[in-house]
C-alpha positions as CSV (number, residue, x, y, z in Angstrom):
1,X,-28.2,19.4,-42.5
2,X,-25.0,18.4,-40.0
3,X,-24.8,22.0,-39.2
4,X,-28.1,22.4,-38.5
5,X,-28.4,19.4,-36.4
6,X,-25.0,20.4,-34.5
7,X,-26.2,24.3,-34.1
8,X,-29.3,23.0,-32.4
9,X,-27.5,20.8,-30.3
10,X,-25.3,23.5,-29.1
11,X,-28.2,25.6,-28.3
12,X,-29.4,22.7,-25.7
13,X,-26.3,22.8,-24.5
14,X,-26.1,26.1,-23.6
15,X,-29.5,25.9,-22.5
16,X,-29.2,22.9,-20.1
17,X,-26.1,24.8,-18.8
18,X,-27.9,27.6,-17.5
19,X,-30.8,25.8,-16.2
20,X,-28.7,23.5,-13.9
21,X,-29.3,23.7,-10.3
22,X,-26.0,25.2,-8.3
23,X,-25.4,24.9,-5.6
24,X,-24.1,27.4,-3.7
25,X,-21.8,24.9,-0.8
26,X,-19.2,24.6,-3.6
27,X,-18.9,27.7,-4.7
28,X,-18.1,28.7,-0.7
29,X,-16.2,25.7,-0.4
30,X,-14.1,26.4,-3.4
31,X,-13.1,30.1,-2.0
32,X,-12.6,29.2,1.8
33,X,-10.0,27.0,0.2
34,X,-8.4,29.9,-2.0
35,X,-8.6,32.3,0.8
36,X,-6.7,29.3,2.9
37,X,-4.3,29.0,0.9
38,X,-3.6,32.7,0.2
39,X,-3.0,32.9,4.1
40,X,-1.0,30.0,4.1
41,X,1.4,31.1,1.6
42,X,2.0,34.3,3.2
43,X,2.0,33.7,6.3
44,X,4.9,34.8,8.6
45,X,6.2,31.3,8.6
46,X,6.3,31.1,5.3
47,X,8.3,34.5,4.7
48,X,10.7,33.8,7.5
49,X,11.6,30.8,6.0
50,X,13.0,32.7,2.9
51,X,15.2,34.1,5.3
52,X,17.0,30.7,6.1
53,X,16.8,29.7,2.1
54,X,20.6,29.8,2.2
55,X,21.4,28.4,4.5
56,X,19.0,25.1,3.5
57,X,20.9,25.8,0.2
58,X,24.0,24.9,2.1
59,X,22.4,22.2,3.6
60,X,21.2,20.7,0.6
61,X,25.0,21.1,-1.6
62,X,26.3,19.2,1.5
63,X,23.8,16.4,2.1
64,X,24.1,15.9,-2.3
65,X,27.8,15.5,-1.5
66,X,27.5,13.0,1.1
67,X,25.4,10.8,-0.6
68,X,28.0,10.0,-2.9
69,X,30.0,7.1,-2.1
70,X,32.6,7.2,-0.1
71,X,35.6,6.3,-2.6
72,X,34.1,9.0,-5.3
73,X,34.4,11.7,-2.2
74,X,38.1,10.3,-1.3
75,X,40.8,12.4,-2.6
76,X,43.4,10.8,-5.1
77,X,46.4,8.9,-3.2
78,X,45.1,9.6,0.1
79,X,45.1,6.2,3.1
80,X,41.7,6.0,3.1
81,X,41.3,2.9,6.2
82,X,45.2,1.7,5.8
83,X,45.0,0.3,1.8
84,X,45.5,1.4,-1.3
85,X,42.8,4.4,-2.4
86,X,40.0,3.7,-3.8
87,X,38.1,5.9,-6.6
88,X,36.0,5.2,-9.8
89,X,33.5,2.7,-10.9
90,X,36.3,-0.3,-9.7
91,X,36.1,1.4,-5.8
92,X,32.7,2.0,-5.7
93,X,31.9,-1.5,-6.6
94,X,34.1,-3.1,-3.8
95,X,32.3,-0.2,-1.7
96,X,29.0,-1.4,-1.9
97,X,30.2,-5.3,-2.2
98,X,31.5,-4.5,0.9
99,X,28.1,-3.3,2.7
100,X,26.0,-6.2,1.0
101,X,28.4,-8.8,1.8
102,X,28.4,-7.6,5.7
103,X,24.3,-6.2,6.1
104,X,22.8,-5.4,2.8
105,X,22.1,-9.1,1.9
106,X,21.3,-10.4,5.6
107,X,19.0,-7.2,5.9
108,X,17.8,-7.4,2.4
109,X,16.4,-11.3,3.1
110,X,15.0,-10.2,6.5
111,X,12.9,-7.9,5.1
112,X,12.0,-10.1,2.5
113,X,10.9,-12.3,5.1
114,X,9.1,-10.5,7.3
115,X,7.4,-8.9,4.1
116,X,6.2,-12.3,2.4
117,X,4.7,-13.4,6.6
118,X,3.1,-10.4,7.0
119,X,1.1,-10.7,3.5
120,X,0.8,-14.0,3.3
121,X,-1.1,-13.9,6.9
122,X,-3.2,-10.6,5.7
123,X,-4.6,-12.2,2.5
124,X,-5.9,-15.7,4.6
125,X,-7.7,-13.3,7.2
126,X,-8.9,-11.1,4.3
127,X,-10.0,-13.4,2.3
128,X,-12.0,-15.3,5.4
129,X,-13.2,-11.5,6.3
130,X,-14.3,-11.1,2.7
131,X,-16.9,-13.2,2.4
132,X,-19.0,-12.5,5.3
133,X,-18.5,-9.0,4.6
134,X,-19.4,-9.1,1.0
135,X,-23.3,-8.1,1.0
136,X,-24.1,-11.0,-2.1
137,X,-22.9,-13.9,0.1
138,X,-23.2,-12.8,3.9
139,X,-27.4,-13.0,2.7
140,X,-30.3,-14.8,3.7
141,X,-30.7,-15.2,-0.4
142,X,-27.2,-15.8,-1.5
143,X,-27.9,-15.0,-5.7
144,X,-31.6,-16.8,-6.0
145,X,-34.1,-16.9,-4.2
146,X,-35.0,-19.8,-2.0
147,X,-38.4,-21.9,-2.4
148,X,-40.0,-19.5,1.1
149,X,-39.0,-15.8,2.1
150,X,-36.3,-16.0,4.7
151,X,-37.7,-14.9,8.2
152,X,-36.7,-11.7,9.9
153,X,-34.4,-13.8,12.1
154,X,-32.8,-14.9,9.6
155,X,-32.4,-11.7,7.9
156,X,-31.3,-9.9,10.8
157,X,-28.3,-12.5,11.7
158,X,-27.2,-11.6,8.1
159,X,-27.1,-8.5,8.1
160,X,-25.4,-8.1,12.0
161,X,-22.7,-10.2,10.4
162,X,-22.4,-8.6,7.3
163,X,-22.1,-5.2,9.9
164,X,-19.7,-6.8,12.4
165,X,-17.6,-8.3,10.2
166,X,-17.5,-4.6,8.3
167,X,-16.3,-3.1,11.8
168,X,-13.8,-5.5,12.8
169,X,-11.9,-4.6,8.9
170,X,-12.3,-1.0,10.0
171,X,-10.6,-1.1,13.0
172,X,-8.2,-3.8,11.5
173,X,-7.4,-1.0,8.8
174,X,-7.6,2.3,11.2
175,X,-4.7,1.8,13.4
176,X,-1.4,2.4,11.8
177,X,1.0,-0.5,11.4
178,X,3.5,1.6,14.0
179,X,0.5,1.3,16.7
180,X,0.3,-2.2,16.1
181,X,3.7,-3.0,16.6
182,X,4.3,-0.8,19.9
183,X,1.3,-2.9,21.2
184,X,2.6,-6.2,20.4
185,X,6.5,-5.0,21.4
186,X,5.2,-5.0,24.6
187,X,3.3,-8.2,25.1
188,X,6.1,-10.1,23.0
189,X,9.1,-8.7,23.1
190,X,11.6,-7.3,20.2
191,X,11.3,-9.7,18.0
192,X,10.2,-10.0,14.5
193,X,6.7,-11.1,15.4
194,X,5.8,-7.5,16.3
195,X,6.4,-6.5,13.0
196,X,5.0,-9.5,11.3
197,X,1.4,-8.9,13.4
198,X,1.4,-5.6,13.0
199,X,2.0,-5.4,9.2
200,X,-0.4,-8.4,9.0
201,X,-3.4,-7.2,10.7
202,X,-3.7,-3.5,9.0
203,X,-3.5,-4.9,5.5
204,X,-5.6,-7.9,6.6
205,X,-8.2,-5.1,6.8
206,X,-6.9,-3.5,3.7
207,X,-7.4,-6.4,1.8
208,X,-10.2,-7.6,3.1
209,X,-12.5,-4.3,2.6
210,X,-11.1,-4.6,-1.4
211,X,-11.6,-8.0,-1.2
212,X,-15.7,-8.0,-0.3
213,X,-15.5,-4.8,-2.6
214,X,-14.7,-7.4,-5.8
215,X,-16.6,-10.1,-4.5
216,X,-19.9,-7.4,-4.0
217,X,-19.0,-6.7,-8.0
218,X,-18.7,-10.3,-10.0
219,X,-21.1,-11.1,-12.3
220,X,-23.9,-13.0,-10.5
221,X,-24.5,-15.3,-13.6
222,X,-22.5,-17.7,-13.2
223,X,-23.0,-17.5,-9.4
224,X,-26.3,-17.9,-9.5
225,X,-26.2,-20.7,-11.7
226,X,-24.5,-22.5,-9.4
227,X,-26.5,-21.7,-6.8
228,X,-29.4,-22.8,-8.9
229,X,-27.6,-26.7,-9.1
230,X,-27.8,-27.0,-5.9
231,X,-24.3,-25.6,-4.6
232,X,-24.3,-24.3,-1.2
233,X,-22.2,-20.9,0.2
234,X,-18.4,-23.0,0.5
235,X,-18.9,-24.6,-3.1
236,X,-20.2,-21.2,-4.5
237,X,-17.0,-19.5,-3.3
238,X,-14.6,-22.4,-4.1
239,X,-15.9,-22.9,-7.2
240,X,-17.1,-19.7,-8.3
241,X,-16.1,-16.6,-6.4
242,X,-12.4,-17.5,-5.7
243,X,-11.5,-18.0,-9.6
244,X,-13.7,-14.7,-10.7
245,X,-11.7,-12.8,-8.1
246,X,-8.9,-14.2,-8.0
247,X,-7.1,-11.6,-10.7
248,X,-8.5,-8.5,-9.2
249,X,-7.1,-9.8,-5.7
250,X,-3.4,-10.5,-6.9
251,X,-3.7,-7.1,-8.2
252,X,-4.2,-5.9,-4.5
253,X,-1.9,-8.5,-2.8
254,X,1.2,-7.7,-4.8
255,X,0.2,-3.7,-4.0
256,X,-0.1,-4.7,-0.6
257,X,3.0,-6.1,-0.6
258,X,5.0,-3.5,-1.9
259,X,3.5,-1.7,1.4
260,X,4.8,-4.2,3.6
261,X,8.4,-4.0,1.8
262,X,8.4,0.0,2.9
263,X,7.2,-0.4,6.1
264,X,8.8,-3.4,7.2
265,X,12.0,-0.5,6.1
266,X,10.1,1.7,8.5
267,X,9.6,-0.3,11.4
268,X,13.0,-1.4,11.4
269,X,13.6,1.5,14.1
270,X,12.5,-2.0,16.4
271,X,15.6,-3.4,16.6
272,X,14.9,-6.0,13.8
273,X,18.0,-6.4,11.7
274,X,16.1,-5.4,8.6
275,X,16.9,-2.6,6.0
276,X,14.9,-0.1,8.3
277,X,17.1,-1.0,11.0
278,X,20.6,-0.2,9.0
279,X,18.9,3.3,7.3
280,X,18.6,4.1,11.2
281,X,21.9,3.4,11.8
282,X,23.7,4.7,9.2
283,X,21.4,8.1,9.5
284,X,22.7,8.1,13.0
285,X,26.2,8.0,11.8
286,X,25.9,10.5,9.6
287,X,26.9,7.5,7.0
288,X,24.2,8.9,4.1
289,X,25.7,7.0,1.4
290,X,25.1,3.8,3.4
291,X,22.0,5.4,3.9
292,X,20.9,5.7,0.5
293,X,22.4,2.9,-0.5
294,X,20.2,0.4,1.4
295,X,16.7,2.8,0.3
296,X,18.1,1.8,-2.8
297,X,18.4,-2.3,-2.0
298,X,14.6,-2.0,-0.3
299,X,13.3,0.1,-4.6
300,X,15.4,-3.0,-5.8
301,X,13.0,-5.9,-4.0
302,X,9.7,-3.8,-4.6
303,X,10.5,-3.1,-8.7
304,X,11.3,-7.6,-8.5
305,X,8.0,-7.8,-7.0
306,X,6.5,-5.4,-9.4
307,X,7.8,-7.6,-11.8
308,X,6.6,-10.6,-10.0
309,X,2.8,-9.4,-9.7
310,X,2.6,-8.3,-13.5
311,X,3.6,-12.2,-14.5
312,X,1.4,-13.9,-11.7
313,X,-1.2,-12.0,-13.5
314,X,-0.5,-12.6,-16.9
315,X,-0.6,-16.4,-16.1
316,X,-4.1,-15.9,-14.2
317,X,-5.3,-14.2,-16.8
318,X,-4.2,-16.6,-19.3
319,X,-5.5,-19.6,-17.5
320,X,-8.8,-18.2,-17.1
Protein backbone atom coordinates (compact mmCIF):
# COMPACT_ATOMS: atom_id res chain seq x y z
CA UNK A 1 0.00 0.00 0.00
CA UNK A 2 3.12 2.63 0.86
CA UNK A 3 4.48 1.69 -2.45
CA UNK A 4 1.62 2.31 -4.13
CA UNK A 5 0.85 5.44 -2.54
CA UNK A 6 4.66 6.63 -3.09
CA UNK A 7 4.61 5.34 -7.01
CA UNK A 8 1.63 7.54 -7.51
CA UNK A 9 3.01 10.35 -5.95
CA UNK A 10 6.05 10.19 -8.09
CA UNK A 11 4.02 9.99 -11.07
CA UNK A 12 2.55 13.68 -10.08
CA UNK A 13 5.66 14.60 -9.62
CA UNK A 14 6.96 14.02 -12.77
CA UNK A 15 3.85 15.10 -14.18
CA UNK A 16 3.71 18.58 -12.45
CA UNK A 17 7.30 18.82 -13.62
CA UNK A 18 6.64 18.82 -17.14
CA UNK A 19 3.62 20.85 -17.05
CA UNK A 20 5.29 23.88 -15.34
CA UNK A 21 5.43 27.03 -17.24
CA UNK A 22 9.26 28.05 -18.30
CA UNK A 23 10.16 30.61 -18.91
CA UNK A 24 12.42 31.16 -21.47
CA UNK A 25 14.32 34.82 -19.73
CA UNK A 26 16.30 32.42 -17.49
CA UNK A 27 17.29 29.99 -19.62
CA UNK A 28 18.92 33.12 -21.89
CA UNK A 29 19.94 34.66 -18.79
CA UNK A 30 21.65 31.60 -17.49
CA UNK A 31 23.90 31.30 -20.89
CA UNK A 32 24.70 34.99 -21.52
CA UNK A 33 26.31 34.47 -18.21
CA UNK A 34 28.31 31.24 -19.26
CA UNK A 35 29.17 32.67 -22.48
CA UNK A 36 30.48 35.83 -20.26
CA UNK A 37 32.32 34.08 -18.36
CA UNK A 38 33.98 31.82 -21.04
CA UNK A 39 35.15 35.19 -22.59
CA UNK A 40 36.32 36.47 -19.44
CA UNK A 41 38.51 33.68 -18.66
CA UNK A 42 40.21 33.72 -21.79
CA UNK A 43 40.48 36.75 -22.54
CA UNK A 44 43.91 38.22 -23.51
CA UNK A 45 44.21 39.71 -20.18
CA UNK A 46 43.68 36.80 -18.59
CA UNK A 47 46.44 34.77 -20.64
CA UNK A 48 48.93 37.53 -20.34
CA UNK A 49 48.71 37.45 -16.92
CA UNK A 50 50.10 33.86 -16.80
CA UNK A 51 52.98 35.30 -18.24
CA UNK A 52 53.83 37.44 -15.18
CA UNK A 53 52.74 34.31 -12.64
CA UNK A 54 56.40 34.26 -11.60
CA UNK A 55 57.10 36.97 -11.11
CA UNK A 56 53.78 37.58 -8.71
CA UNK A 57 55.22 34.18 -7.29
CA UNK A 58 58.25 36.21 -6.28
CA UNK A 59 56.21 38.84 -5.17
CA UNK A 60 54.14 36.85 -3.01
CA UNK A 61 57.53 34.60 -1.21
CA UNK A 62 58.75 38.18 -0.44
CA UNK A 63 55.69 40.02 0.91
CA UNK A 64 55.09 36.30 3.15
CA UNK A 65 58.60 37.11 4.43
CA UNK A 66 58.14 40.54 5.37
CA UNK A 67 55.23 39.98 7.32
CA UNK A 68 57.06 38.26 9.72
CA UNK A 69 58.32 40.18 12.56
CA UNK A 70 61.15 41.82 12.46
CA UNK A 71 63.33 39.92 15.19
CA UNK A 72 62.19 36.36 13.51
CA UNK A 73 63.74 37.99 10.06
CA UNK A 74 67.01 39.33 12.05
CA UNK A 75 69.95 37.09 11.65
CA UNK A 76 71.48 35.51 14.92
CA UNK A 77 74.17 38.02 16.71
CA UNK A 78 73.65 40.70 14.31
CA UNK A 79 73.24 44.83 15.99
CA UNK A 80 69.89 45.04 15.09
CA UNK A 81 69.25 49.16 16.34
CA UNK A 82 72.45 49.31 18.78
CA UNK A 83 71.31 46.33 21.55
CA UNK A 84 71.59 43.00 22.00
CA UNK A 85 69.69 40.77 19.02
CA UNK A 86 66.55 39.93 19.34
CA UNK A 87 64.91 36.50 18.02
CA UNK A 88 62.23 33.94 19.22
CA UNK A 89 59.01 34.14 21.08
CA UNK A 90 60.99 36.45 24.04
CA UNK A 91 61.93 39.17 20.87
CA UNK A 92 58.87 39.17 19.22
CA UNK A 93 56.94 39.87 22.38
CA UNK A 94 59.07 43.05 23.30
CA UNK A 95 58.54 43.72 19.28
CA UNK A 96 55.00 44.11 19.40
CA UNK A 97 55.11 45.59 23.18
CA UNK A 98 57.00 47.96 21.65
CA UNK A 99 54.41 49.10 18.83
CA UNK A 100 51.37 48.95 21.37
CA UNK A 101 53.05 50.73 23.95
CA UNK A 102 54.05 53.69 21.38
CA UNK A 103 50.59 53.52 18.73
CA UNK A 104 48.88 50.27 18.86
CA UNK A 105 47.02 51.15 22.18
CA UNK A 106 46.51 55.03 21.54
CA UNK A 107 45.28 53.94 17.96
CA UNK A 108 43.52 50.92 19.21
CA UNK A 109 41.19 53.33 21.76
CA UNK A 110 40.71 55.95 18.97
CA UNK A 111 39.17 53.66 16.95
CA UNK A 112 37.26 52.35 19.55
CA UNK A 113 36.05 55.72 20.08
CA UNK A 114 35.20 56.92 17.06
CA UNK A 115 33.48 53.41 16.38
CA UNK A 116 31.13 53.42 19.68
CA UNK A 117 30.07 57.72 18.36
CA UNK A 118 29.47 56.81 15.12
CA UNK A 119 26.94 53.76 16.17
CA UNK A 120 25.69 55.05 19.01
CA UNK A 121 24.50 58.28 16.85
CA UNK A 122 23.23 55.87 13.83
CA UNK A 123 20.99 53.74 16.07
CA UNK A 124 19.08 57.16 17.80
CA UNK A 125 18.49 58.52 14.10
CA UNK A 126 17.48 54.95 13.03
CA UNK A 127 15.52 54.23 15.44
CA UNK A 128 13.51 57.85 15.19
CA UNK A 129 13.64 57.04 11.22
CA UNK A 130 12.08 53.61 11.92
CA UNK A 131 9.01 54.39 13.05
CA UNK A 132 7.72 56.79 10.61
CA UNK A 133 9.02 54.57 8.02
CA UNK A 134 7.54 51.40 9.30
CA UNK A 135 4.15 51.04 7.19
CA UNK A 136 2.10 49.54 10.70
CA UNK A 137 2.78 52.77 12.63
CA UNK A 138 3.39 55.74 10.06
CA UNK A 139 -0.78 54.84 9.41
CA UNK A 140 -3.93 56.63 9.53
CA UNK A 141 -5.07 53.17 11.51
CA UNK A 142 -2.06 52.31 13.52
CA UNK A 143 -3.19 48.17 14.43
CA UNK A 144 -7.33 48.82 14.89
CA UNK A 145 -9.38 50.54 13.40
CA UNK A 146 -10.65 53.80 14.69
CA UNK A 147 -14.51 54.40 15.55
CA UNK A 148 -14.80 56.55 11.58
CA UNK A 149 -12.69 55.84 8.28
CA UNK A 150 -9.81 58.23 8.28
CA UNK A 151 -10.19 60.91 5.45
CA UNK A 152 -8.07 60.96 2.37
CA UNK A 153 -6.19 63.81 4.01
CA UNK A 154 -5.37 61.99 6.44
CA UNK A 155 -4.40 59.05 4.57
CA UNK A 156 -2.36 60.82 2.23
CA UNK A 157 -0.07 62.73 4.98
CA UNK A 158 0.60 59.05 5.98
CA UNK A 159 1.58 57.72 3.37
CA UNK A 160 3.97 60.97 2.02
CA UNK A 161 5.68 60.41 5.35
CA UNK A 162 5.86 56.93 5.33
CA UNK A 163 7.56 57.69 1.46
CA UNK A 164 9.77 60.61 2.59
CA UNK A 165 11.01 59.20 5.45
CA UNK A 166 11.79 55.95 3.10
CA UNK A 167 13.90 58.37 0.76
CA UNK A 168 15.77 60.20 3.19
CA UNK A 169 17.21 56.29 4.61
CA UNK A 170 17.95 55.66 0.97
CA UNK A 171 20.03 58.42 0.31
CA UNK A 172 21.29 58.16 4.08
CA UNK A 173 22.42 54.51 3.05
CA UNK A 174 23.52 55.22 -0.87
CA UNK A 175 26.51 57.30 -0.43
CA UNK A 176 29.52 55.52 0.82
CA UNK A 177 30.93 56.39 4.17
CA UNK A 178 34.34 57.76 2.12
CA UNK A 179 31.86 60.35 0.31
CA UNK A 180 30.55 61.43 3.54
CA UNK A 181 33.61 62.11 5.09
CA UNK A 182 35.37 64.10 2.07
CA UNK A 183 32.16 66.27 2.32
CA UNK A 184 32.40 66.92 5.88
CA UNK A 185 36.59 67.20 5.70
CA UNK A 186 35.81 70.12 3.92
CA UNK A 187 33.19 72.03 5.86
CA UNK A 188 34.97 70.90 9.26
CA UNK A 189 38.23 70.32 9.03
CA UNK A 190 40.58 67.01 9.82
CA UNK A 191 39.18 66.11 12.66
CA UNK A 192 37.55 63.19 14.02
CA UNK A 193 34.07 64.55 13.44
CA UNK A 194 34.35 63.81 9.71
CA UNK A 195 34.65 60.32 10.37
CA UNK A 196 32.26 60.12 13.22
CA UNK A 197 29.27 61.86 10.74
CA UNK A 198 30.18 60.10 8.00
CA UNK A 199 30.22 56.56 9.65
CA UNK A 200 27.03 57.81 11.48
CA UNK A 201 24.78 58.80 8.85
CA UNK A 202 25.24 55.71 6.21
CA UNK A 203 24.53 53.11 8.94
CA UNK A 204 21.87 55.55 10.34
CA UNK A 205 20.20 54.50 7.11
CA UNK A 206 21.39 50.97 7.43
CA UNK A 207 19.83 50.56 10.49
CA UNK A 208 17.02 52.39 10.13
CA UNK A 209 15.68 50.50 6.81
CA UNK A 210 16.21 47.01 9.15
CA UNK A 211 14.86 48.71 11.74
CA UNK A 212 11.18 49.62 10.11
CA UNK A 213 11.80 46.14 8.38
CA UNK A 214 11.35 44.37 12.15
CA UNK A 215 9.00 46.82 13.27
CA UNK A 216 6.74 46.13 9.80
CA UNK A 217 7.12 42.24 11.05
CA UNK A 218 6.15 42.04 15.04
CA UNK A 219 3.25 40.38 15.94
CA UNK A 220 0.32 42.88 15.89
CA UNK A 221 -1.34 41.15 18.95
CA UNK A 222 -0.05 42.52 21.52
CA UNK A 223 0.10 45.84 19.65
CA UNK A 224 -3.15 46.00 18.95
CA UNK A 225 -4.17 45.26 22.30
CA UNK A 226 -2.64 48.12 23.41
CA UNK A 227 -3.93 50.14 21.03
CA UNK A 228 -7.35 48.74 21.85
CA UNK A 229 -6.75 50.26 25.88
CA UNK A 230 -6.51 53.32 24.75
CA UNK A 231 -2.55 53.76 24.19
CA UNK A 232 -1.66 56.24 21.67
CA UNK A 233 1.48 55.93 18.85
CA UNK A 234 4.54 57.06 21.68
CA UNK A 235 3.11 54.56 24.43
CA UNK A 236 2.57 51.80 21.71
CA UNK A 237 6.20 52.04 20.75
CA UNK A 238 7.61 52.54 24.29
CA UNK A 239 5.75 49.99 25.60
CA UNK A 240 5.25 47.67 22.89
CA UNK A 241 7.35 47.98 19.84
CA UNK A 242 10.79 48.89 21.48
CA UNK A 243 10.86 45.65 23.80
CA UNK A 244 9.48 43.22 20.71
CA UNK A 245 12.34 44.64 18.66
CA UNK A 246 14.67 45.24 20.72
CA UNK A 247 16.65 41.64 20.17
CA UNK A 248 16.42 41.72 16.48
CA UNK A 249 17.95 45.36 16.55
CA UNK A 250 21.08 44.50 18.88
CA UNK A 251 21.43 41.86 16.41
CA UNK A 252 21.91 44.67 13.70
CA UNK A 253 23.70 47.26 15.91
CA UNK A 254 26.53 45.02 17.09
CA UNK A 255 26.79 44.02 13.04
CA UNK A 256 26.77 47.56 12.38
CA UNK A 257 29.31 48.09 14.56
CA UNK A 258 31.76 45.68 13.49
CA UNK A 259 31.35 47.89 10.17
CA UNK A 260 32.22 50.94 11.74
CA UNK A 261 35.44 49.13 13.49
CA UNK A 262 36.68 48.36 9.70
CA UNK A 263 35.94 51.42 8.29
CA UNK A 264 36.86 53.71 10.90
CA UNK A 265 40.48 51.40 9.93
CA UNK A 266 39.72 52.62 6.41
CA UNK A 267 39.17 56.07 6.87
CA UNK A 268 42.08 56.46 8.79
CA UNK A 269 43.90 57.66 5.43
CA UNK A 270 42.27 61.21 7.15
CA UNK A 271 44.86 61.99 9.22
CA UNK A 272 42.94 60.64 12.37
CA UNK A 273 45.44 58.82 14.51
CA UNK A 274 43.43 55.65 14.42
CA UNK A 275 44.53 52.10 13.25
CA UNK A 276 43.72 53.06 9.65
CA UNK A 277 46.03 55.82 9.99
CA UNK A 278 49.22 53.59 11.28
CA UNK A 279 48.26 50.54 8.35
CA UNK A 280 48.83 53.73 5.95
CA UNK A 281 51.89 54.51 7.36
CA UNK A 282 53.49 51.56 7.94
CA UNK A 283 52.35 50.40 4.21
CA UNK A 284 54.14 53.51 3.12
CA UNK A 285 57.20 52.31 4.86
CA UNK A 286 57.32 49.31 3.53
CA UNK A 287 56.98 48.29 7.49
CA UNK A 288 54.31 45.10 6.61
CA UNK A 289 54.74 43.43 9.77
CA UNK A 290 53.66 46.73 11.50
CA UNK A 291 51.23 46.54 8.95
CA UNK A 292 49.73 43.38 9.74
CA UNK A 293 50.24 43.67 13.07
CA UNK A 294 47.79 46.53 13.66
CA UNK A 295 44.94 44.62 11.02
CA UNK A 296 45.49 42.17 13.55
CA UNK A 297 44.73 44.68 16.84
CA UNK A 298 41.47 46.18 14.65
CA UNK A 299 40.12 41.49 14.16
CA UNK A 300 41.08 41.66 18.01
CA UNK A 301 38.26 44.61 19.00
CA UNK A 302 35.71 43.27 16.36
CA UNK A 303 35.91 39.29 17.72
CA UNK A 304 35.52 41.37 21.73
CA UNK A 305 32.52 42.93 20.23
CA UNK A 306 31.40 39.77 18.74
CA UNK A 307 31.64 38.52 22.02
CA UNK A 308 29.94 41.53 23.42
CA UNK A 309 26.75 41.33 21.07
CA UNK A 310 26.27 37.47 21.60
CA UNK A 311 25.97 38.23 25.67
CA UNK A 312 23.88 41.53 25.30
CA UNK A 313 21.60 39.20 23.59
CA UNK A 314 21.57 36.41 25.70
CA UNK A 315 20.60 38.80 28.54
CA UNK A 316 17.68 40.40 26.27
CA UNK A 317 16.62 37.35 25.50
CA UNK A 318 16.53 36.07 28.89
CA UNK A 319 14.84 39.11 30.35
CA UNK A 320 12.16 38.85 27.92
Amino acid sequence: MTRTVRTAADAEIRRLHRERRRNRRVFWSGLALLLLSVYAWTSEEIRGSELRWERRRRNLERFLGEVRPAPLRSSPGSDVAAGPPLGGRGGVMQWAGEILASRGWEAARTTLALAAAAIVLAALGAWTLALPAARTVATAEAYLPGPRPPGGARRLFWRSLVAAVRLLLILLRSLPEYVWAFLFLAILGPTAWPVVLALALHNAGILGKLAAEVVENLDPAPLAALRGLGAGRSQIAVAGIFPLALPRFLLFFFYRWETCVRETTVLGMLGVSSLGYWVVDARARQNYDEMVFFVLIGAAIVLAGDLVSALARELVRRAA
